[in-house]
Each structure stands twice: as structure tokens, then as C-alpha cells.
N, CA, C and O of each residue as an XYZ file, in Angstrom:
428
protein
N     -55.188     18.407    -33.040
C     -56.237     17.815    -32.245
C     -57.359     17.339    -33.166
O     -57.745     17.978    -34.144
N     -57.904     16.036    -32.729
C     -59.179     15.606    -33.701
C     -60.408     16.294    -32.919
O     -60.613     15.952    -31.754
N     -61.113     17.122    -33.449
C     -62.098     17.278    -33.672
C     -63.651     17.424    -34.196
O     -63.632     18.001    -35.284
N     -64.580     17.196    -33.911
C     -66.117     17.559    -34.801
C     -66.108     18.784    -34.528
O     -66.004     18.955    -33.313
N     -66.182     19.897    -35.219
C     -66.876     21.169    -35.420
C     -68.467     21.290    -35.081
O     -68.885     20.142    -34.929
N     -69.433     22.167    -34.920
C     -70.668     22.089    -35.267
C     -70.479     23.702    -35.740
O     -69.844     24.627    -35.235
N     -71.294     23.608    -36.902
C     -71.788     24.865    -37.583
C     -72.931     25.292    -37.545
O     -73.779     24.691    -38.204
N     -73.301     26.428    -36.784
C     -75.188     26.639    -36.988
C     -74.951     27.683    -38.230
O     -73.941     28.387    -38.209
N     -75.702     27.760    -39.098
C     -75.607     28.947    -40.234
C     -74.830     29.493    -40.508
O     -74.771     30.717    -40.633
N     -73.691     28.377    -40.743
C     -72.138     28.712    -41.620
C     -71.401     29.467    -40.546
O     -70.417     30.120    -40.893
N     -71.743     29.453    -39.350
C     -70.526     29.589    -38.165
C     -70.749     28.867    -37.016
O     -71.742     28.353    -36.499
N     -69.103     28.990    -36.634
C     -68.749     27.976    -35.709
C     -69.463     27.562    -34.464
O     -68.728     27.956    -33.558
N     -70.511     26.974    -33.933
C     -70.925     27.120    -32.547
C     -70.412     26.167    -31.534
O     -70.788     26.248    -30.365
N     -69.488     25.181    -31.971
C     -69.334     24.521    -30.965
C     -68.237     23.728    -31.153
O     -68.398     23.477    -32.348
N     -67.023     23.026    -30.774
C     -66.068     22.247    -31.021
C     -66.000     21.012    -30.095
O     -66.344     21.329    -28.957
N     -65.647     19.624    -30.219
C     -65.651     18.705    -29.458
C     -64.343     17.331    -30.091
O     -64.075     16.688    -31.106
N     -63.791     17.552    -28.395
C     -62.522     16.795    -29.089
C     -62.888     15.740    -28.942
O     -63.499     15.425    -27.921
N     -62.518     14.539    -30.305
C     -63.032     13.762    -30.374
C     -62.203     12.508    -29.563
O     -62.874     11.540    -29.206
N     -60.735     12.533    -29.274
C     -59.925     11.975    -28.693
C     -60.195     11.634    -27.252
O     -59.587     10.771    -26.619
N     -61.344     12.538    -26.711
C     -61.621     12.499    -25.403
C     -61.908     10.601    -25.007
O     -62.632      9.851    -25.662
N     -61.399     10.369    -24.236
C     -61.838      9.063    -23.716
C     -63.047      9.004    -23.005
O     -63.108      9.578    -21.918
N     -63.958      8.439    -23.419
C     -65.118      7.868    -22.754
C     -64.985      6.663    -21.796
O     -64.697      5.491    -22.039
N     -65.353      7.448    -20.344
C     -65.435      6.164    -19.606
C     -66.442      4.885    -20.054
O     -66.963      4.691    -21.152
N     -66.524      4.160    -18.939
C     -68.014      3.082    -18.970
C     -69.063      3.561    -18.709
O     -70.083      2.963    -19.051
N     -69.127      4.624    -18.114
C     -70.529      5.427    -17.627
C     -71.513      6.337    -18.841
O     -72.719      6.524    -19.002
N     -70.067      6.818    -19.657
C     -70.335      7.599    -20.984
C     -71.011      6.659    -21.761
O     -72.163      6.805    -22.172
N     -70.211      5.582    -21.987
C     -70.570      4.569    -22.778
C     -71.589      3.712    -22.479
O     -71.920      3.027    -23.446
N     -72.384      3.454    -21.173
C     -73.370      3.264    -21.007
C     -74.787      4.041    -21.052
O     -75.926      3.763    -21.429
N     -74.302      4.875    -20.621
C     -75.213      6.388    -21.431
C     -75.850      6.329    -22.945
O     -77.001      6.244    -23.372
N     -74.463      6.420    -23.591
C     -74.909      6.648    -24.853
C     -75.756      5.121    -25.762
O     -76.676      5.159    -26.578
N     -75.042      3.968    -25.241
C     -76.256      2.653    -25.490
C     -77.337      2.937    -25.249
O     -78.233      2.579    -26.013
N     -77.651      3.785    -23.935
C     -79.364      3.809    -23.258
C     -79.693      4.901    -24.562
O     -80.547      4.359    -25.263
N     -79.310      6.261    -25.134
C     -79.563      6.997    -25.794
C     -80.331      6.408    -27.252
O     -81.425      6.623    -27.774
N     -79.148      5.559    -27.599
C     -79.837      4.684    -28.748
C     -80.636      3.751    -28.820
O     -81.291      3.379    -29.794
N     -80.577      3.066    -27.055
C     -81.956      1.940    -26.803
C     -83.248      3.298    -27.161
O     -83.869      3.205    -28.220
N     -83.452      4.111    -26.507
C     -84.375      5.251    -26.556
C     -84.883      5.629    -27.481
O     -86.087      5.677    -27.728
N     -83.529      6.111    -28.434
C     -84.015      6.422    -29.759
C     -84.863      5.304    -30.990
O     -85.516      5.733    -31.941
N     -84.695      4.141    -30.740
C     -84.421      2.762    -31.410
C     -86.331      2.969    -31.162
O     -87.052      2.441    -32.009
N     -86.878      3.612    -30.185
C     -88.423      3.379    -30.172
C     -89.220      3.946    -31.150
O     -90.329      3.670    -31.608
N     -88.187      5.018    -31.413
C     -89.210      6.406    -32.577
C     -88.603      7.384    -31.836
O     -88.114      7.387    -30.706
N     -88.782      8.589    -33.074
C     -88.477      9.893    -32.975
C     -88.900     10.671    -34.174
O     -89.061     10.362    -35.355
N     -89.068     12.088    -33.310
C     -89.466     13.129    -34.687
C     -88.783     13.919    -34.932
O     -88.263     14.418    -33.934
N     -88.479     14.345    -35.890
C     -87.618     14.916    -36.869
C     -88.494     15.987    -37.824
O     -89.369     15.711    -38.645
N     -87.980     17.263    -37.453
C     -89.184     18.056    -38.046
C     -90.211     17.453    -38.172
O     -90.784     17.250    -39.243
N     -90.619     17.040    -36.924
C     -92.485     17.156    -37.152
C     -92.852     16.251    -37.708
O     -94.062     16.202    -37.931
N     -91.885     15.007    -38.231
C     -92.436     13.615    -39.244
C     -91.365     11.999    -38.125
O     -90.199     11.847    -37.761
N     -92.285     11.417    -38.040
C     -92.075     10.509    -36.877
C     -91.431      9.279    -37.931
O     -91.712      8.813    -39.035
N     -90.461      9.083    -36.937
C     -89.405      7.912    -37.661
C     -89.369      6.542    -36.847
O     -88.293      6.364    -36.274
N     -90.405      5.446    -36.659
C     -90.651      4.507    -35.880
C     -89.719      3.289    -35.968
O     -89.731      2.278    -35.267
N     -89.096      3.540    -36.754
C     -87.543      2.679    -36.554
C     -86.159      3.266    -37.292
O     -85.483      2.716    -38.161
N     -85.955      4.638    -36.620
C     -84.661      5.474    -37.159
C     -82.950      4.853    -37.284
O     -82.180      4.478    -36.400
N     -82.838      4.915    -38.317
C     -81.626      4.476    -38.695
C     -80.465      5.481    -38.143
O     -80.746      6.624    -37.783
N     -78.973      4.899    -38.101
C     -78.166      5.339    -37.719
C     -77.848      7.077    -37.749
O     -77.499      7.744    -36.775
N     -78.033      7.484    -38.888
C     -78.118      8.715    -39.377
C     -79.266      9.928    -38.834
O     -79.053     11.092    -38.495
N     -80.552      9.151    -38.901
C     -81.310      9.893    -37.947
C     -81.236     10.016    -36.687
O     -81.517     11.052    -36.085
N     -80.768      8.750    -36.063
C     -81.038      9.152    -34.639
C     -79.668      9.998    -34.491
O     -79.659     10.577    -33.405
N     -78.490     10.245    -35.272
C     -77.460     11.144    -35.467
C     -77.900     12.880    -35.582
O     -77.427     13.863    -35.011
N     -78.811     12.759    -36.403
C     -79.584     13.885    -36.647
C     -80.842     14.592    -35.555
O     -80.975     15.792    -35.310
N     -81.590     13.572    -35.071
C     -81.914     13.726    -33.671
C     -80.728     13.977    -32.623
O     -80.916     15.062    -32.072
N     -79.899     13.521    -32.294
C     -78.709     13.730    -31.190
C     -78.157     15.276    -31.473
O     -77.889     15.971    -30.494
N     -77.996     15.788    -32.755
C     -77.591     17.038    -33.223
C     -78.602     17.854    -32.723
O     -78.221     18.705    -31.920
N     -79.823     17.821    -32.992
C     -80.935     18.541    -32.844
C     -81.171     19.036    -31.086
O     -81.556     20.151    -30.733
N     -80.819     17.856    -30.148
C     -80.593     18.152    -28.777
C     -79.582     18.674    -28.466
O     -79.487     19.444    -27.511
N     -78.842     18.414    -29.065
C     -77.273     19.300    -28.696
C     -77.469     21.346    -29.411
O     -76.932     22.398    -29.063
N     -78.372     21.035    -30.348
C     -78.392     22.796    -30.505
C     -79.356     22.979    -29.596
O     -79.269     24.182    -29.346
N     -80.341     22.476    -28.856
C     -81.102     22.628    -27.449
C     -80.478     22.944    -26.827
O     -80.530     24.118    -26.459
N     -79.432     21.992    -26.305
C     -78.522     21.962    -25.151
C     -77.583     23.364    -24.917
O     -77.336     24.023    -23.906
N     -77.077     23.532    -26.706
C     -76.458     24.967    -26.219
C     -77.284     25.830    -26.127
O     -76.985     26.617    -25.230
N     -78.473     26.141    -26.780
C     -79.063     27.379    -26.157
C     -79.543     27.678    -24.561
O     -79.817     28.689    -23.914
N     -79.488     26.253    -24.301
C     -80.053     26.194    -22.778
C     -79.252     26.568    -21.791
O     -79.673     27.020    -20.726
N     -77.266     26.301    -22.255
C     -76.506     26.161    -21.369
C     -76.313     24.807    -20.831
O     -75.716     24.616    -19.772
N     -76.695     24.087    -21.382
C     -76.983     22.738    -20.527
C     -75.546     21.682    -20.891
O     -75.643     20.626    -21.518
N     -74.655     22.067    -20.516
C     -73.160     21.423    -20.743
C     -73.119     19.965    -20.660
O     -72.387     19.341    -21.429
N     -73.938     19.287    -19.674
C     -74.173     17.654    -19.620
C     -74.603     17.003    -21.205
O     -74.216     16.054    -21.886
N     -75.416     17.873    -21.318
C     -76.037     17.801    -22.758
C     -75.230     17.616    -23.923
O     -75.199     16.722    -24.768
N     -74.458     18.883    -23.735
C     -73.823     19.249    -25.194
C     -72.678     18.163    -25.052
O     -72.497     17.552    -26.105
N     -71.933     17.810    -24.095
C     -71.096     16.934    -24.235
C     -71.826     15.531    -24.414
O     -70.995     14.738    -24.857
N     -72.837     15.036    -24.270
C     -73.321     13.697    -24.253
C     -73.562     13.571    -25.480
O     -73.381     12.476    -26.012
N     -74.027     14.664    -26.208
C     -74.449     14.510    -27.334
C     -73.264     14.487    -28.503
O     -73.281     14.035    -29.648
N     -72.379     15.064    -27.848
C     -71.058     15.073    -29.111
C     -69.957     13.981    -29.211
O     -69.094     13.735    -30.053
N     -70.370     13.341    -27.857
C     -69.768     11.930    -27.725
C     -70.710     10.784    -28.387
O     -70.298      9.759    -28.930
N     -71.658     11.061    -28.274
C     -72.674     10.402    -29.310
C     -72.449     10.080    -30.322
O     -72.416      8.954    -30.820
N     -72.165     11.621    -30.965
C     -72.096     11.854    -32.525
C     -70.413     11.304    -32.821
O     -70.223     10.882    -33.962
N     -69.479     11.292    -32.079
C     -68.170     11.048    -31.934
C     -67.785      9.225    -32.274
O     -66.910      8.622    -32.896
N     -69.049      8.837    -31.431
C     -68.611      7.239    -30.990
C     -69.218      6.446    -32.243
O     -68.753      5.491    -32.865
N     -70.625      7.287    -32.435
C     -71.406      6.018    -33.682
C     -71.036      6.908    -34.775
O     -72.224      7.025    -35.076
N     -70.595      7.460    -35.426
C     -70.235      8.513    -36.828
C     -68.710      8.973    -36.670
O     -68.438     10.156    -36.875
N     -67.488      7.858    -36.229
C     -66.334      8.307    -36.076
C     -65.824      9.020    -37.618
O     -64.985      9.916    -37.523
N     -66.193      8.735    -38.679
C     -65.623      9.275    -39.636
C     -66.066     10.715    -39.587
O     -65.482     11.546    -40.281
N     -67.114     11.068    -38.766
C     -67.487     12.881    -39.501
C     -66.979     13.636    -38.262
O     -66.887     13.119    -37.148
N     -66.626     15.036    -38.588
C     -65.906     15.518    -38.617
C     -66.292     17.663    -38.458
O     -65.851     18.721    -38.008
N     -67.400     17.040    -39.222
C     -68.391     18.307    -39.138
C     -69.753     18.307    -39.506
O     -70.248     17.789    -40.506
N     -70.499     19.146    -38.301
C     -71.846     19.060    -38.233
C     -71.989     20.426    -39.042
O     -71.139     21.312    -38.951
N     -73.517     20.567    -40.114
C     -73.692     22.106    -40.663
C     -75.571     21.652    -40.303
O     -76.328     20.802    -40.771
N     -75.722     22.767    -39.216
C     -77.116     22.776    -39.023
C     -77.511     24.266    -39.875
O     -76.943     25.317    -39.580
N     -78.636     24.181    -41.040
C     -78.879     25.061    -41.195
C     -81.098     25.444    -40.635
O     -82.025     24.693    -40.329
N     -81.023     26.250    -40.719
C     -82.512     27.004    -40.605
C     -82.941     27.047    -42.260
O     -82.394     27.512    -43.259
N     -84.261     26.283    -42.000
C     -85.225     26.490    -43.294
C     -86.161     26.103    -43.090
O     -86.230     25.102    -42.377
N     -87.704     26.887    -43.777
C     -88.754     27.256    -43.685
C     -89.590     26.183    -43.216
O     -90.734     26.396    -42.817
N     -88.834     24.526    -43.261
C     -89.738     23.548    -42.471
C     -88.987     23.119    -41.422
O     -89.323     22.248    -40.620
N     -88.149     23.625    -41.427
C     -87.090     23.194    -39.873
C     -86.042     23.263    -39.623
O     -85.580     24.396    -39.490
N     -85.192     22.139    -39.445
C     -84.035     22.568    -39.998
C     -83.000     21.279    -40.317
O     -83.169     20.163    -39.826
N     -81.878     21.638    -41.243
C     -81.089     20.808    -42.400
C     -80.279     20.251    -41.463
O     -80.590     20.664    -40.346
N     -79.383     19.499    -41.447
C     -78.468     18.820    -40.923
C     -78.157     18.068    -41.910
O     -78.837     17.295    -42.584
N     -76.741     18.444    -41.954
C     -75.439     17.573    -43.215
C     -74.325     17.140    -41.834
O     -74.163     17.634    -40.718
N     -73.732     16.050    -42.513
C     -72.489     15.131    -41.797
C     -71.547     15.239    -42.746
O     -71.865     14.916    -43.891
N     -70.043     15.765    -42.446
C     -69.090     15.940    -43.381
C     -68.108     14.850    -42.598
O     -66.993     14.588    -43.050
């Protein structure tokens, strides 16, 4: 099965198959996500007024470790289809915790 992994602090928190088919609804979703993002966003605390592909990738990660602590399943799947549709090559997310926020690598 193709999958993205997500790693919070070198373990597993989350798996998402990437094979899943996205309807038109998904896929209209996730355009509005990036019209959204395309305005600005912050990223530990430092504002990115025209975020490139990677950040607003890194923002989408950042709601999705929201999403799981919340329980919020709409979430965590919107967001991994996100990360699925515009970053088809990666494969694995590693969110780590550090003293200004936190790391995010794309494998």
C-alpha cells in the first residue's frame, strides 16, 4: 500500500493511504485550502505573506497535528490529502518539538 507516514518525535502518529481517490468535492476543498493559504500564514510565530509550496505544506502539517489532538477526523484526512495531492513524491512527515516551535522535514 502507498502511504505518507506522519512521525511526531520519532513515532508513528498517523498513516494515510495515499491511493485513496479524491472526489471533486476533496479536490475542491483542497484548491480553496491553498486559495486561503496563498493570503499569508504563520509559521512559528513569523508570518509568510506569500508562502510557497512547502510552507503552506508545513502549515497543512501543523493543522493536521491539531486535528489529531482534537480528534477532529475531517481534519486529519483533509489535511493528508493535501499533503498527498501537492507533495506526491513524500512519503513521510517528521514533526519534531523544539524550543521555538516546531521542525517539520518532508522525506
Amino acid at each position: 500500500m502507498n502511504k505518507i507516514k506522519l512521525f511526531v518525535n520519532g513515532q508513528v502518529a498517523f498513516d494515510f493511504d495515499k491511493d485513496m481517490v479524491l472526489d471533486e468535492s476533496h479536490l475542491t476543498f483542497i484548491d480553496k485550502m491553498d486559495s486561503d493559504m496563498k493570503k499569508g500564514i504563520k509559521i512559528n510565530g513569523e508570518l509568510f505573506s506569500n508562502p510557497d509550496k512547502l510552507q503552506r505544506a508545513e502549515f497543512t502539517v501543523m493543522n493536521l497535528i491539531r486535528a489529531l489532538q482534537q480528534e477532529n477526523q475531517a481534519i486529519v484526512e483533509a489535511s493528508c490529502a493535501y499533503i498527498s495531492n501537492r507533495l506526491p513524491e513524500i512519503y513521510e512527515v517528521h514533526v519534531k518539538s523544539h524550543e521555538s516551535g516546531v521542525k517539520v522535514e518532508f522525506q
